[in-house]
C-alpha positions as CSV (number, residue, x, y, z in Angstrom):
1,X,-35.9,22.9,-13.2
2,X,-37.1,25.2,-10.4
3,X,-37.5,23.0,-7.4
4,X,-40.0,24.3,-4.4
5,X,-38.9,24.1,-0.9
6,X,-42.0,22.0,-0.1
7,X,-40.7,19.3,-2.8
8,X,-36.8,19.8,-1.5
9,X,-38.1,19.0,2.0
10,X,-39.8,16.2,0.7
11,X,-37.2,14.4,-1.1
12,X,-34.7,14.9,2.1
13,X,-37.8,13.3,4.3
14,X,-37.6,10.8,1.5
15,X,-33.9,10.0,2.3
16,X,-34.0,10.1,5.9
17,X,-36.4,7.3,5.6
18,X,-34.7,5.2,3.5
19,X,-31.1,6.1,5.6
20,X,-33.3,4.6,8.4
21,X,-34.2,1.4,6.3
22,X,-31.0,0.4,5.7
23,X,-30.1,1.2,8.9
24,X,-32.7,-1.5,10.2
25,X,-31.8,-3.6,7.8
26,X,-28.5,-4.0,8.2
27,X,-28.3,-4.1,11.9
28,X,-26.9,-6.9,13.3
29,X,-30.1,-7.1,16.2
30,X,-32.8,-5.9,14.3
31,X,-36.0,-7.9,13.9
32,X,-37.7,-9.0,11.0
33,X,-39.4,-5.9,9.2
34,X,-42.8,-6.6,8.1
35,X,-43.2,-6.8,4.0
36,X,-45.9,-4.2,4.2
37,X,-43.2,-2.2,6.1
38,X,-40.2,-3.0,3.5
39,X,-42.9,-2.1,0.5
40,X,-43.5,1.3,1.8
41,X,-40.4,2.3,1.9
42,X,-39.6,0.6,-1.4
43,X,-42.6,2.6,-2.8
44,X,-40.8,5.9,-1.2
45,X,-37.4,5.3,-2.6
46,X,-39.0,4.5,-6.2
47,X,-40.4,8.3,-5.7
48,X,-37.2,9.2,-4.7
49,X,-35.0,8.0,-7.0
50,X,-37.7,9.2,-9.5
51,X,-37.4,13.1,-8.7
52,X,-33.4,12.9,-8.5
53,X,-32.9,11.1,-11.6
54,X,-36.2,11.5,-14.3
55,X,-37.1,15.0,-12.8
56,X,-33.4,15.6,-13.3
57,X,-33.5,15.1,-16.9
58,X,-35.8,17.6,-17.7
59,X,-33.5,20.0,-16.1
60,X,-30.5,18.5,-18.5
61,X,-32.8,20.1,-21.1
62,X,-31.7,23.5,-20.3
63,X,-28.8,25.5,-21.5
64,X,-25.8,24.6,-20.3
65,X,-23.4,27.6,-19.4
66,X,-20.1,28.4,-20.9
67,X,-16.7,27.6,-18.5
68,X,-12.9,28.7,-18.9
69,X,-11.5,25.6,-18.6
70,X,-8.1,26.0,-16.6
71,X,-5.1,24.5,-16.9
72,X,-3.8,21.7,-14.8
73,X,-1.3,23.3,-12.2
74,X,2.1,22.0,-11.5
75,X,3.4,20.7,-7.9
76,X,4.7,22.8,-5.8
77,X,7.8,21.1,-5.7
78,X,8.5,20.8,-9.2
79,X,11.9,22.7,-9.1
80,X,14.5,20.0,-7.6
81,X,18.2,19.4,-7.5
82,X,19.4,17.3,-10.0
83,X,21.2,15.4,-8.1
84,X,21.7,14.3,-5.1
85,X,22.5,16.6,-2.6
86,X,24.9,16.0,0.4
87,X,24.9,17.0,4.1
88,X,26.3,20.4,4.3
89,X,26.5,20.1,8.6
90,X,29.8,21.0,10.5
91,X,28.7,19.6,13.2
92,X,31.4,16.7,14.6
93,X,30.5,13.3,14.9
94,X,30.5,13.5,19.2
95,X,26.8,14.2,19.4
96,X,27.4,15.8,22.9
97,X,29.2,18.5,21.0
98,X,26.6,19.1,18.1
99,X,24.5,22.2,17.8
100,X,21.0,21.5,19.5
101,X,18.8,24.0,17.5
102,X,15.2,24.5,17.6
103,X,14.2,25.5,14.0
104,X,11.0,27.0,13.0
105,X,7.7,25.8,11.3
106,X,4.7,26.6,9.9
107,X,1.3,25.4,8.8
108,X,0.9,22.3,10.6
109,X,-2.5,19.5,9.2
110,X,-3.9,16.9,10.5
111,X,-5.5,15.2,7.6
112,X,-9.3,14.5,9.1
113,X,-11.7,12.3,6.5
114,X,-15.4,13.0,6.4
115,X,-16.5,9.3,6.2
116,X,-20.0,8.6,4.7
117,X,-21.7,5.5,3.5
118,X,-22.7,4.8,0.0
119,X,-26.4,5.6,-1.2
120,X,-27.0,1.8,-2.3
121,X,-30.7,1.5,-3.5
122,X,-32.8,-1.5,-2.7
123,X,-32.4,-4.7,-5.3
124,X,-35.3,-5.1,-7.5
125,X,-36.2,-8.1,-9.2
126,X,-35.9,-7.1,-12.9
127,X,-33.9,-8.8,-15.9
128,X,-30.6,-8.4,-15.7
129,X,-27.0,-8.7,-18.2
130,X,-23.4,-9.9,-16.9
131,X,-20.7,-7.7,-17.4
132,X,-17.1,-9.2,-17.0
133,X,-14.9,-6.0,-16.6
134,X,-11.3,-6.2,-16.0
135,X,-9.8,-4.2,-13.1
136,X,-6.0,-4.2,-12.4
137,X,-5.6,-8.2,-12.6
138,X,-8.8,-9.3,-11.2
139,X,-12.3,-10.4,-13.2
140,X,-15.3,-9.3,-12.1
141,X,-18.8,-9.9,-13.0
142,X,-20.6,-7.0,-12.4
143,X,-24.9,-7.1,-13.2
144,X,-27.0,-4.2,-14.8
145,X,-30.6,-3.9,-16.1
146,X,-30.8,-5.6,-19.4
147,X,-31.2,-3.3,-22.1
148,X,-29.0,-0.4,-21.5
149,X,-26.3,-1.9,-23.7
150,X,-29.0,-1.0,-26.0
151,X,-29.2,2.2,-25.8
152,X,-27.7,5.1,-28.0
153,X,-27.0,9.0,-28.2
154,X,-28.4,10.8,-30.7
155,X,-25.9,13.8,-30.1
156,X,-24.1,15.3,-27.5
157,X,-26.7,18.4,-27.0
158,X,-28.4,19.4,-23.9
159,X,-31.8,17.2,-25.4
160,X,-29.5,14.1,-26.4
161,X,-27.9,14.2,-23.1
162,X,-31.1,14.6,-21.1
163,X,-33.2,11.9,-23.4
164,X,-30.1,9.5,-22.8
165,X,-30.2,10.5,-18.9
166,X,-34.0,9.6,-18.6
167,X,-33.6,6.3,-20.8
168,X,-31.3,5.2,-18.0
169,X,-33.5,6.2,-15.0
170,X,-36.8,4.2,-16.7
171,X,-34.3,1.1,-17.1
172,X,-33.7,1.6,-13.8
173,X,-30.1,1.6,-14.1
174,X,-28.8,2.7,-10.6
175,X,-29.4,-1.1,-9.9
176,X,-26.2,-1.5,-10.5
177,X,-25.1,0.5,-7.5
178,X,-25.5,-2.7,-5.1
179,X,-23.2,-4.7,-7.5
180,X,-20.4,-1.6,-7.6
181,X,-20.9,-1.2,-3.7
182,X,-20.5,-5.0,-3.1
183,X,-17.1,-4.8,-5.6
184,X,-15.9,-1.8,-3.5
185,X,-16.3,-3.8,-0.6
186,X,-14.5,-6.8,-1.4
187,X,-11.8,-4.7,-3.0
188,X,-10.9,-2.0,-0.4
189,X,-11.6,0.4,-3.0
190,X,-11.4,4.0,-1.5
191,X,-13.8,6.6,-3.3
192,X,-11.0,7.3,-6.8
193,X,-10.7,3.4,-6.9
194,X,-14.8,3.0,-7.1
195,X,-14.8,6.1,-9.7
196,X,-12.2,3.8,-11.8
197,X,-14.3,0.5,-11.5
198,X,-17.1,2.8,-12.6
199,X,-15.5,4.2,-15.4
200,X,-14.1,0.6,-16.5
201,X,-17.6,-0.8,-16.7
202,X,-18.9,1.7,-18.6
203,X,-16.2,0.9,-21.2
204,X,-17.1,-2.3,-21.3
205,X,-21.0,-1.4,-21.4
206,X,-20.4,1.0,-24.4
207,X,-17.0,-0.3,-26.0
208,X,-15.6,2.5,-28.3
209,X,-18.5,4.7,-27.6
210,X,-17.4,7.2,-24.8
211,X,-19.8,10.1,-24.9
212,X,-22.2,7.1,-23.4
213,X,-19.8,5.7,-20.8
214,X,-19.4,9.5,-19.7
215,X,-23.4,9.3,-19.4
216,X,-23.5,6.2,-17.3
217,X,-20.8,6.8,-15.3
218,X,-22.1,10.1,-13.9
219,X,-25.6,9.0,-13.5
220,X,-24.2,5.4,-11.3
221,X,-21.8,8.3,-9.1
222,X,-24.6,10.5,-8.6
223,X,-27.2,7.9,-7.3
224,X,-24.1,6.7,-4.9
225,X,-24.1,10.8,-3.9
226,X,-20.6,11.9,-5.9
227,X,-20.5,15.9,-6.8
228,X,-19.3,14.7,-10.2
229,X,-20.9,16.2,-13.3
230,X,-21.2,16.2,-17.4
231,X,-18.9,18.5,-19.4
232,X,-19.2,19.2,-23.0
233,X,-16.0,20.3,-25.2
234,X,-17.2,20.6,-28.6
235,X,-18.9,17.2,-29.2
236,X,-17.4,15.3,-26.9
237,X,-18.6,14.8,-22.8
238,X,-16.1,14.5,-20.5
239,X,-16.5,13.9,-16.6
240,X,-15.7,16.8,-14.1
241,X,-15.3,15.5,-10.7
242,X,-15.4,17.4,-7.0
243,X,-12.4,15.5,-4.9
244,X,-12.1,18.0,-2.2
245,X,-8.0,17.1,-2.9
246,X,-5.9,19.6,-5.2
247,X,-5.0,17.4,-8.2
248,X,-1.8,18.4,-10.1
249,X,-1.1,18.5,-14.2
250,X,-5.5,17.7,-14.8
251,X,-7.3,20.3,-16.4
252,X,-10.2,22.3,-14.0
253,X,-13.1,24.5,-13.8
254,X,-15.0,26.2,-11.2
255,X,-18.5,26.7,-10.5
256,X,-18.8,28.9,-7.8
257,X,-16.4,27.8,-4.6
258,X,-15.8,24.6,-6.0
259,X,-13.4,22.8,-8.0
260,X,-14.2,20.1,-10.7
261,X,-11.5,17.9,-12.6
262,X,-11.7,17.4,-16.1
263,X,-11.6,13.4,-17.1
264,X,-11.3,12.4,-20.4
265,X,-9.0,12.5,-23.8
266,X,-6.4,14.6,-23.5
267,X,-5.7,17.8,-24.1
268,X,-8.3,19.5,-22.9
269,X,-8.5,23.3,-23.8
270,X,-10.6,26.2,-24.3
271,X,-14.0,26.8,-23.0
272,X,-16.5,23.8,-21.6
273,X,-20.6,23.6,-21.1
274,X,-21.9,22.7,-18.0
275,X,-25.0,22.6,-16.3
276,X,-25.2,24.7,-12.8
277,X,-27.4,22.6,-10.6
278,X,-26.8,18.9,-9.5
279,X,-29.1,15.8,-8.6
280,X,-30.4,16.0,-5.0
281,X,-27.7,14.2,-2.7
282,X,-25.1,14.3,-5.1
283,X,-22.7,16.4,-3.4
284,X,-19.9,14.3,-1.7
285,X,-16.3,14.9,-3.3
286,X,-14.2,11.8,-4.5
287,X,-12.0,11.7,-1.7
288,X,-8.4,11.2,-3.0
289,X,-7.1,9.4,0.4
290,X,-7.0,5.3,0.8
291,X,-7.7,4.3,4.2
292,X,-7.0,0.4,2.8
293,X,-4.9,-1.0,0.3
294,X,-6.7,-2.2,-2.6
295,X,-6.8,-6.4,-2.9
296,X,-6.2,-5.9,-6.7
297,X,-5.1,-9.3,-8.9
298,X,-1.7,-11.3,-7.4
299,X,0.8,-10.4,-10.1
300,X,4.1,-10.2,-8.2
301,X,6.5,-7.7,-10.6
302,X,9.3,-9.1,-12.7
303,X,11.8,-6.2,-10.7
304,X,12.8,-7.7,-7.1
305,X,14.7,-4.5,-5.3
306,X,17.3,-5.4,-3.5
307,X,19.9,-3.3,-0.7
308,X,21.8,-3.6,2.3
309,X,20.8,-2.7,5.7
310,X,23.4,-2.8,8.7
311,X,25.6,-5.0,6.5
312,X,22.7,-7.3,6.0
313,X,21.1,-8.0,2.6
314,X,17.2,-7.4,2.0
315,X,15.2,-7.8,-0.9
316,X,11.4,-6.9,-1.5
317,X,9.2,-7.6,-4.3
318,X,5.9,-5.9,-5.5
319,X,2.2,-6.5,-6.8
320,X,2.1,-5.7,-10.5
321,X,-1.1,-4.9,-10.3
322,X,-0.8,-2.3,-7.8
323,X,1.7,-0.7,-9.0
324,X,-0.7,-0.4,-12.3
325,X,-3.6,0.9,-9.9
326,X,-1.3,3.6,-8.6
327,X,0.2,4.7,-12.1
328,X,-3.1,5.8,-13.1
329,X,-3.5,7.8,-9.7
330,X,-3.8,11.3,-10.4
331,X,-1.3,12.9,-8.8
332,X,-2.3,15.0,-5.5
333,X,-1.3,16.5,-2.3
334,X,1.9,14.7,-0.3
335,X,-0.7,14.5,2.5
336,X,-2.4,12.1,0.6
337,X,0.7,9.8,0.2
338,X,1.7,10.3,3.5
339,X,-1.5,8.3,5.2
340,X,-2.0,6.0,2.7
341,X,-2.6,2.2,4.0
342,X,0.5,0.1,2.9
343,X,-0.5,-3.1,1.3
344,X,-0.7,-6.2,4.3
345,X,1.7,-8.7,2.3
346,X,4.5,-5.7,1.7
347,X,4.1,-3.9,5.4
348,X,4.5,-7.9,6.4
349,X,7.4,-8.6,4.3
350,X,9.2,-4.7,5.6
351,X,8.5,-6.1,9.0
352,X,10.0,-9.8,8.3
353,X,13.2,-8.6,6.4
354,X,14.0,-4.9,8.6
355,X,12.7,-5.4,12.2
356,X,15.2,-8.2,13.4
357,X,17.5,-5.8,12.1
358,X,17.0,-2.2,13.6
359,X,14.8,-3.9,16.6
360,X,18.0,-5.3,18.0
361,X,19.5,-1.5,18.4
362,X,18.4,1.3,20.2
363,X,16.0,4.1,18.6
364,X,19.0,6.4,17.8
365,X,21.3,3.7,16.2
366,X,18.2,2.4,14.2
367,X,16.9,5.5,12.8
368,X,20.6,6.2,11.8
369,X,20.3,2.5,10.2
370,X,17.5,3.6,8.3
371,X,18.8,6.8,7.2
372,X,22.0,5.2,6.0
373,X,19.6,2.4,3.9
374,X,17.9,5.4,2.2
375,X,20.4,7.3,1.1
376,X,22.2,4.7,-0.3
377,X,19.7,2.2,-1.1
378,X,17.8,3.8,-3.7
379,X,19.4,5.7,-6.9
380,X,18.3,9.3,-6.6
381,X,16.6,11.0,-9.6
382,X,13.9,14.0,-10.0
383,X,10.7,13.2,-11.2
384,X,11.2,15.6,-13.8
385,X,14.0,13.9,-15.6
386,X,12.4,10.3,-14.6
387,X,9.0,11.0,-16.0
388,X,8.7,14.5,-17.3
389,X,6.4,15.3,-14.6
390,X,6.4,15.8,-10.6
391,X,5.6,12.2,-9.4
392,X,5.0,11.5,-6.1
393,X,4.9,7.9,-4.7
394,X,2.8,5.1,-3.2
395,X,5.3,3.6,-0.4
396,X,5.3,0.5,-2.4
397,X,6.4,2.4,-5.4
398,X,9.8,3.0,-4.2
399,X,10.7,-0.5,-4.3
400,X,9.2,-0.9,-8.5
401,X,11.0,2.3,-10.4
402,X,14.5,2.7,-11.0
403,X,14.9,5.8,-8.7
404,X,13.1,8.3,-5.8
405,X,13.3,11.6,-4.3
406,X,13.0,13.4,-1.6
407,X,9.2,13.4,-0.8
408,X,9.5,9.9,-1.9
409,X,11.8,8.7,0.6
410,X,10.5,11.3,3.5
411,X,7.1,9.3,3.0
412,X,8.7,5.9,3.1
413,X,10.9,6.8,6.0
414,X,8.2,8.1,8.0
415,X,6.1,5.0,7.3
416,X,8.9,2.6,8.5
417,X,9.4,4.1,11.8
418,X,6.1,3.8,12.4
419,X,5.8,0.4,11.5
420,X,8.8,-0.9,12.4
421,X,10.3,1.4,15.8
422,X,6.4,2.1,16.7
423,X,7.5,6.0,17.0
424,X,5.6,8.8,16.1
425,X,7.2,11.1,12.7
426,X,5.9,13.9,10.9
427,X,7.1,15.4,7.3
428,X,9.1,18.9,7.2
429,X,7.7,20.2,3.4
430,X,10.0,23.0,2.1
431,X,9.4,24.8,-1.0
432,X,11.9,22.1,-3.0
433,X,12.7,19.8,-0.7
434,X,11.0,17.2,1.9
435,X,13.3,16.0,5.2
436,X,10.9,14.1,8.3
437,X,10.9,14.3,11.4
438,X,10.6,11.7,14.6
439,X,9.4,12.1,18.3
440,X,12.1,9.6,20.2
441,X,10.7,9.2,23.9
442,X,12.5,9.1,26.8
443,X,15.7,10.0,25.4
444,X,16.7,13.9,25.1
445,X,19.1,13.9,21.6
446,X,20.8,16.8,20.2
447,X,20.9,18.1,17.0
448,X,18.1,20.4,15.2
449,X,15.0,19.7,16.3
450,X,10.7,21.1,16.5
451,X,8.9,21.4,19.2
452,X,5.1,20.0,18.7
453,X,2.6,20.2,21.3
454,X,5.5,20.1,23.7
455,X,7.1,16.9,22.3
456,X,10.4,17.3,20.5
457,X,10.8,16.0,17.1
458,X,14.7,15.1,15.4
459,X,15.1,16.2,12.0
460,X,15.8,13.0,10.0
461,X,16.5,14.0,6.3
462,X,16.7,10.3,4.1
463,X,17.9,12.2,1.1
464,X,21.2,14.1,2.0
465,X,23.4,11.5,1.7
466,X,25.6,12.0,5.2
467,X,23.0,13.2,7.4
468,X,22.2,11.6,10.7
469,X,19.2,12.4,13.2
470,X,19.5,15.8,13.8
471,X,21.4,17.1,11.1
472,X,19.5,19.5,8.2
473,X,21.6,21.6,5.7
474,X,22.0,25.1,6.2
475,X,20.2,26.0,3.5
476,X,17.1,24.7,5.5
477,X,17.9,26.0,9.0
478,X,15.9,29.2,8.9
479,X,12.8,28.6,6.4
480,X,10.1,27.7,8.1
481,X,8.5,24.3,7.1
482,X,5.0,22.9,6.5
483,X,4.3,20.1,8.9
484,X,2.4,16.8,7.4
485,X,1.0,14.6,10.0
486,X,1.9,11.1,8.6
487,X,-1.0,8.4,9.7
């Protein structure tokens, strides 16, 4: 479908407005808006949503073009010692004596979210059918227009797809959106966790029929404003998602600059059909980071962890569901891990067991304490030989499987000095190995050390069993690390 630039500036004049509604709205001191004034722009969204979703079918009629369909690449710290490794330092235990070093560093992000509001349309009074879907413990009842239960594929062509895709529109199926935003609201559901609850009512929509739920899912994502797409492998659709995130061991394609993840049965080999141009509006990537914790069901885990801090016994247990919610996670960048919210009940229960230990001794002695409790606390194992596959994990996760490593426990270290010393860390990412990092004001320490914007930051390594603050293996003294900002 060739689009005009009078019609394109239309349709974004279109949006603007009904931005502004909302905006009106949903504004704590707005005044009443007239009914005339609320049916006018309910008039202009109906046009709206009527050239980005019905207009949009006739373009599904066209050819879809041919993709190599890539394979899923590996982390890059797949390669890691099998066991554990052990400090290497000569450095004597008098800290006034040990080497004060200044080692070098590299790249050096600060992970900045583009934050934007869901496209929710306006709820219309139409007939309507309960879905109860499932979701990581919890049951929710989720409304879409009546009758779309009832519809079927004919094939998976470029005409079955786009009949399908305008049978949706004229049921006015993005009515569902306000439902799904409401969900994601009451949930703490980051952008992946709203394309799962997505993809979970579509199951239950079309049970065993998943060419449709690939259908439905993409058109609900692109009326919220997700780049996510169709993909056809043979006969089957699969969904390709934009996250803006490097995903690890998922199968890819890309169309132009960008990249899109390949969601569905696996394998996934070979060549793929696609279409080249998207929905107006659709073109915000599913952004891989969780700025809160999912509220998932309460289904405390059968496995209680328990170790020894300072000589003192603590013992931490985790949500079930969660921990179901973050095996399905694909895996992505460390950054990712690195700020992600920790759940309130865990970070509350860290903070009850850990902080009337270590906040009774200075910042030295307790990040000593710490190191100590993760290097012996946890059984050390690659991810390779625990799952087949580099793993890296949730903070919470640490405390559910039967062993970590080193990114694992750099995260979680990081994470407890903030939250229970209130200091500032960063993560030191080598090519097969992750140590951290911590700013400790008002105290000059020796030992090796990085200067950032002209603070000093002690190597803490939680994996090499031995090491204090300021000790890192020689093997590590001269490579130059990647610096993760940890939130």
């Amino acid at each position: 479908m060739k689009t005009t630039k009078h019609t394109m500036r239309h349709i974004l004049y279109v949006c603007l407005l009904f931005c502004f509604q909302l905006s009106v709205i949903n504004s704590a001191t707005a005044q009443v808006v007239p009914d005339s004034y609320r049916q006018q722009k309910q008039q202009e969204y109906t046009h709206f949503a009527d050239s980005i979703l019905t207009d949009f079918a006739r373009y599904l009629e066209h050819l879809w073009t041919e993709y190599q369909l890539f394979e899923g690449e590996m982390s890059p710290r797949d390669t890691k010692p099998v066991e554990q490794p052990v400090i290497d330092t000569v450095d004597p235990n008098d800290d006034s004596l040990k080497t004060d070093r200044q080692i070098p560093y590299g790249e050096y992000s600060v992970q900045k979210n583009k934050k934007r509001e869901h496209r929710v349309p306006d709820v219309q009074n139409i007939q309507r059918q309960n879905y109860e879907v499932t979701f990581y413990g919890r049951r929710l009842n989720i409304m879409l227009p009546k009758g779309i239960a009832d519809l079927r594929l004919g094939g998976t062509r470029e005409r079955h797809v786009a009949r399908f895709w305008k049978r949706l529109a004229e049921q006015r199926a993005e009515q569902g959106v306000a439902a799904l935003d409401q969900q994601r609201r009451n949930l703490y559901l980051g952008d992946w966790g709203l394309f799962d609850l997505v993809r979970h009512l579509a199951t239950c929509v079309y049970p065993e029929r998943p060419n449709e739920q690939t259908i439905l899912s993409v058109f609900l994502l692109n009326v919220m404003h997700f780049d996510v797409r169709m993909g056809r492998v043979d006969d089957q659709l699969v969904v390709l998602a934009n996250t803006g995130n490097l995903l690890y061991n998922i199968p890819y394609i890309e169309v132009g600059d960008t990249r899109y993840y390949a969601f569905g049965p696996q394998p996934l080999k070979g060549k793929i059909r696609t279409y080249d141009q998207q929905p107006t509006g659709a073109d915000s990537p599913v952004d891989m980071h969780l700025d809160y914790s999912p509220r998932l069901g309460d289904n405390p885990s059968t496995r209680t962890f328990t170790g020894e801090l300072s000589g003192k016994t603590v013992s931490l247990q985790v949500n079930q569901s969660l921990m179901e919610f973050y095996a399905r996670y694909p895996q992505t960048e460390l950054s990712v891990y690195a700020s992600a919210a920790m759940g309130e009940t865990f970070a509350a229960a860290l903070e009850q067991q850990f902080a009337p230990i270590v906040g009774q001794q200075n910042h030295v002695k307790a990040l000593n304490s710490l190191l100590l409790f993760m290097q012996q606390g946890f059984a050390y194992q690659a991810d390779r030989k625990q799952f087949g596959h580099e793993k890296n994990f949730f903070c919470e996760e640490n405390f559910y499987y039967p062993a970590n490593d080193c990114e694992d426990r750099a995260v979680l270290f990081a994470r407890m000095v903030q939250l229970l010393l209130g200091l500032d860390a960063v993560l030191l990412v080598y090519d097969n190995h992750v140590a951290a990092a911590v700013h400790i004001p008002g105290q000059k320490v020796r030992g090796h050390h990085l200067d950032i914007n002209g603070r000093r930051f002690m190597v803490c390594d939680p994996t090499c069993i031995g090491a204090k603050v300021g000790d890192l293996s020689r093997k590590y003294r001269h490579k130059k690390a990647n610096i993760i900002l940890t939130k």
